[in-house]
C-alpha positions as a Markdown table, in Angstrom:
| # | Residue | x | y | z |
|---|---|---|---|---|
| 1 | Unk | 113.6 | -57.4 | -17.7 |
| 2 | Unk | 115.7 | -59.9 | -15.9 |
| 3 | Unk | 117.8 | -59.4 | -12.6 |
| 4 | Unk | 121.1 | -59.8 | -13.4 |
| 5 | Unk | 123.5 | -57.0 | -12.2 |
| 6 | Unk | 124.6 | -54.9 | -15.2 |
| 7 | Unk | 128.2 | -54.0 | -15.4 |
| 8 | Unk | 129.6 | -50.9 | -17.5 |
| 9 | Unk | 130.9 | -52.3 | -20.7 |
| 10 | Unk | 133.5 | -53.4 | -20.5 |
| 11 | Unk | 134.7 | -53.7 | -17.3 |
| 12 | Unk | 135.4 | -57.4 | -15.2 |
| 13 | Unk | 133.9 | -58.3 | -12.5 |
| 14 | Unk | 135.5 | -58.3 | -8.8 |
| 15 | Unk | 137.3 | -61.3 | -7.9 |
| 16 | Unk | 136.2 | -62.7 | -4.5 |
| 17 | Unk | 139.1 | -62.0 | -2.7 |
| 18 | Unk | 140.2 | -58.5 | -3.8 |
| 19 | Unk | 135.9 | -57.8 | -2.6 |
| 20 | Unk | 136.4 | -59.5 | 1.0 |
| 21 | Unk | 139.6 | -56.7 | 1.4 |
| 22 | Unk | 137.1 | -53.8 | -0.2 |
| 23 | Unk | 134.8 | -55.0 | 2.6 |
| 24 | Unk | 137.3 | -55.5 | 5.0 |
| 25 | Unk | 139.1 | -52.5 | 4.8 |
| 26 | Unk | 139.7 | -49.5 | 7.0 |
| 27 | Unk | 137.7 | -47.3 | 4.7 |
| 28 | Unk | 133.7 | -48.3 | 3.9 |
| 29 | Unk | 132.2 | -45.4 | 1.5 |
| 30 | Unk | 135.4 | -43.2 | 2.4 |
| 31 | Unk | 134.6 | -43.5 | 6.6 |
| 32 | Unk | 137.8 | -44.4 | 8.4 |
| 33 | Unk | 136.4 | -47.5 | 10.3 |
| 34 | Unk | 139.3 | -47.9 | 12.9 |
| 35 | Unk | 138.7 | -45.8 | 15.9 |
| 36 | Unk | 141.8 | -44.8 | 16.4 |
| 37 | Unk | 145.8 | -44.0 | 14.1 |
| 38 | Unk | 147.7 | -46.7 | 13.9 |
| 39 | Unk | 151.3 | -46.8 | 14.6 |
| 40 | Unk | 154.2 | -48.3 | 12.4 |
| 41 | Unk | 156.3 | -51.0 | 14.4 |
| 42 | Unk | 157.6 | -53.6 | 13.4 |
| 43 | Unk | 157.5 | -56.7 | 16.0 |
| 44 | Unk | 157.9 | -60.6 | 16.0 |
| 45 | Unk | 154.3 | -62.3 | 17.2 |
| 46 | Unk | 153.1 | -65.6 | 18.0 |
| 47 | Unk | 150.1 | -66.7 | 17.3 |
| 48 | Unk | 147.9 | -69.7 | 17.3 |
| 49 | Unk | 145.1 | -70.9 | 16.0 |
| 50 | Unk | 142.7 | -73.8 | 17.2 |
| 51 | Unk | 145.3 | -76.6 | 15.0 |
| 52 | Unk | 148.6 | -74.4 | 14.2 |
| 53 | Unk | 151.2 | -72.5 | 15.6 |
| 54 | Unk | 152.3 | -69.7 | 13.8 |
| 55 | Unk | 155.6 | -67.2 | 14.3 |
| 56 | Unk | 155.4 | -63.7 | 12.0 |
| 57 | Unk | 155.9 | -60.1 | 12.1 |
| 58 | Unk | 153.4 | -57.3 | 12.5 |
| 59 | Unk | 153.8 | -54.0 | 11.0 |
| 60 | Unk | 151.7 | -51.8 | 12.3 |
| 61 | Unk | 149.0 | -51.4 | 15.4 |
| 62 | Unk | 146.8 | -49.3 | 17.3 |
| 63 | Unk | 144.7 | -50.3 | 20.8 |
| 64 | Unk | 142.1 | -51.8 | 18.5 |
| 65 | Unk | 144.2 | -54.3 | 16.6 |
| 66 | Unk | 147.2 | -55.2 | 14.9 |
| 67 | Unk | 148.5 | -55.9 | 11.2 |
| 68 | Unk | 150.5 | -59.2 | 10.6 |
| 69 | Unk | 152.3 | -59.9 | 7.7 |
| 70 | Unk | 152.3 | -63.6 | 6.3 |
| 71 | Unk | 152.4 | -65.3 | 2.9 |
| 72 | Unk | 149.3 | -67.7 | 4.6 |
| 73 | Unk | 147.0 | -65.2 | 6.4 |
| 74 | Unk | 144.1 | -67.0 | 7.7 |
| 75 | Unk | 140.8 | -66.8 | 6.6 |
| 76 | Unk | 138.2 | -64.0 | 7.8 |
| 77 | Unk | 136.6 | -65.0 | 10.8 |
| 78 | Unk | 139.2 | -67.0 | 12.2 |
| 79 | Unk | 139.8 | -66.7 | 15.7 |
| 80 | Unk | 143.5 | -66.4 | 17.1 |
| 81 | Unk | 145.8 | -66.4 | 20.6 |
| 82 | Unk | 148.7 | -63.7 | 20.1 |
| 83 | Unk | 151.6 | -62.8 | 22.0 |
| 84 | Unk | 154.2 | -59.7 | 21.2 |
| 85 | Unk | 156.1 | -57.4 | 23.1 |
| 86 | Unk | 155.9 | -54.2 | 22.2 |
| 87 | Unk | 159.2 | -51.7 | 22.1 |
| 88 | Unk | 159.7 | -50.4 | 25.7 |
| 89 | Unk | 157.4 | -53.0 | 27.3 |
| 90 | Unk | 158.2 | -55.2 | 30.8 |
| 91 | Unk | 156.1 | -58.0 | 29.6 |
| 92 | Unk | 154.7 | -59.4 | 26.5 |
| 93 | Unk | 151.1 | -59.0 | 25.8 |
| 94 | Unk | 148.6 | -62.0 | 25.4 |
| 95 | Unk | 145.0 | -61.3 | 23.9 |
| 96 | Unk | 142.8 | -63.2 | 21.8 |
| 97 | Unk | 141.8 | -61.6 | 17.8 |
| 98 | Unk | 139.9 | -62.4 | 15.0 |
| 99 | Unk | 140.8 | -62.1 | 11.4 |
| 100 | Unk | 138.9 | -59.4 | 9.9 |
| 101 | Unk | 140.9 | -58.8 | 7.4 |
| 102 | Unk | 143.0 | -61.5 | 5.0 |
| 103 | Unk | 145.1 | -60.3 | 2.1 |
| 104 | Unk | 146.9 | -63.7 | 0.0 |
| 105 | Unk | 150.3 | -63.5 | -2.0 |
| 106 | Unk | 148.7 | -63.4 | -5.4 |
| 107 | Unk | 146.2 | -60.5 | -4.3 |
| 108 | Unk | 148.4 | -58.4 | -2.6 |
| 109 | Unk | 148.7 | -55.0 | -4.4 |
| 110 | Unk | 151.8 | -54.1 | -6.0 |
| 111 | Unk | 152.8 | -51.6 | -3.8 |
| 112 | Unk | 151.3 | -53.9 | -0.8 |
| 113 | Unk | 151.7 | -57.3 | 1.3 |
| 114 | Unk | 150.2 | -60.2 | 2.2 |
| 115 | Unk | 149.0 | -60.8 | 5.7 |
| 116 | Unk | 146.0 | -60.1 | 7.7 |
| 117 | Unk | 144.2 | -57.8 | 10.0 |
| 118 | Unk | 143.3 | -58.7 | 13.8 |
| 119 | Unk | 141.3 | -57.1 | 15.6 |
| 120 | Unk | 141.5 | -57.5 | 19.3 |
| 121 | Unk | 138.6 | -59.2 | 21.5 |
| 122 | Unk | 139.2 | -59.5 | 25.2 |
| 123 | Unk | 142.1 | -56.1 | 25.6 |
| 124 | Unk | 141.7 | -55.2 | 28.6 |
| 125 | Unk | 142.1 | -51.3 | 30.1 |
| 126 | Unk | 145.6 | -51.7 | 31.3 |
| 127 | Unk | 146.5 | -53.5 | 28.5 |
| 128 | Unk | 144.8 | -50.8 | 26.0 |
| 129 | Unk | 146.5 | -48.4 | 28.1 |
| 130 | Unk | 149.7 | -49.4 | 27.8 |
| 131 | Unk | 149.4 | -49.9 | 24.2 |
| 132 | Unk | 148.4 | -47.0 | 23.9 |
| 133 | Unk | 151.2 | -45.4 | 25.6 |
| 134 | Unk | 153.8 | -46.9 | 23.5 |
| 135 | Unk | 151.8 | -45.9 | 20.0 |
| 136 | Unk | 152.2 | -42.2 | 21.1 |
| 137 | Unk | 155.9 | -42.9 | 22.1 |
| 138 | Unk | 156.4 | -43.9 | 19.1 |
| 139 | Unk | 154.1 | -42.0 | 16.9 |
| 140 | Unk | 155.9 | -38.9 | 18.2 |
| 141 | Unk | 159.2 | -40.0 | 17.8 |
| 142 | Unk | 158.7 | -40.9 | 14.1 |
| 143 | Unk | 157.4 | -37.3 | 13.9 |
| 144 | Unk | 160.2 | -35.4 | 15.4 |
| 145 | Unk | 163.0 | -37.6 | 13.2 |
| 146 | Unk | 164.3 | -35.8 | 10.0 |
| 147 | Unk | 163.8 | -36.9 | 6.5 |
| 148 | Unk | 166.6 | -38.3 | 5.6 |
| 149 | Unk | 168.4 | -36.7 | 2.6 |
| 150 | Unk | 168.3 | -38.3 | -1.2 |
C-alpha cells in the first residue's frame, strides 16, 4: 500500500494559499483562537516593514491585534512597525506585529477582502488598556444604534 494521502473522488486538492488562511484563521477545529471580540473600526495605519513603507486602512481590532486591508498583504511571518489612532484617542499608538494571517486579491473570498492579520508583540498594559476602552466604546455604541429601515 503506498502513502499517498487519498482524496474523496472527486474533489481537488487545497491550494496553498486558501490552506495557510484555514491555518491561520480565527477558528482551528471550530475553537475561537482570538482571546478576545473584535471591534469594527475603520482607521488609516502606517506601517513598515524592514525595506517598505506602507499607508492602509484597518477594519477591525481587538487588544490582541488588528485586521488591515491591502491588495499586497505581506507574507506570514513578517514582522511590522504600526501606527493608528484610534477614534477618541489623544495620541496615536506605536507597537510592533507580525503577520499571522495573509489573504491575496485573487484568494480573497467573494464575500471577503484582501489584507492581513497582525497580531500585536510588545502592547503594553496602558496601551491594551486603552484599546480596550475604546473597543467597548464602540462595541456598545454599534449595539445601541437602530437598524436602519429597507
Amino acid at each position: 500500500m503506498d502513502s499517498a494521502i487519498r482524496r474523496p473522488r472527486g474533489s481537488k486538492p487545497m491550494a496553498r494559499s486558501h490552506l495557510q488562511e484555514a491555518v491561520s484563521s480565527r477558528y482551528i477545529d471550530g475553537i475561537e483562537r482570538r482571546s478576545s471580540p473584535r471591534a469594527d473600526v475603520v482607521v488609516r495605519v502606517n506601517y513598515q516593514t524592514v525595506d517598505s513603507l506602507f499607508s492602509e486602512f484597518a477594519r477591525n481590532i481587538n487588544d490582541g491585534g488588528i485586521f488591515v486591508e491591502t491588495d499586497t498583504p505581506q507574507p506570514i511571518g513578517t514582522s511590522i512597525e504600526l501606527e493608528f489612532k484610534l477614534p477618541g484617542a489623544d495620541r496615536p499608538i506605536e507597537v510592533i506585529g507580525n503577520v499571522v494571517r495573509s489573504i491575496a486579491s485573487d484568494d480573497a473570498p467573494p464575500d471577503g477582502v484582501a489584507g492581513m492579520g497582525i497580531e500585536f508583540e510588545n502592547l503594553d498594559a496602558d496601551v491594551r488598556e486603552q484599546i480596550n476602552g475604546i473597543i467597548q466604546k464602540l462595541r456598545s455604541t454599534s449595539e445601541t444604534e437602530p437598524e436602519a429601515s429597507v
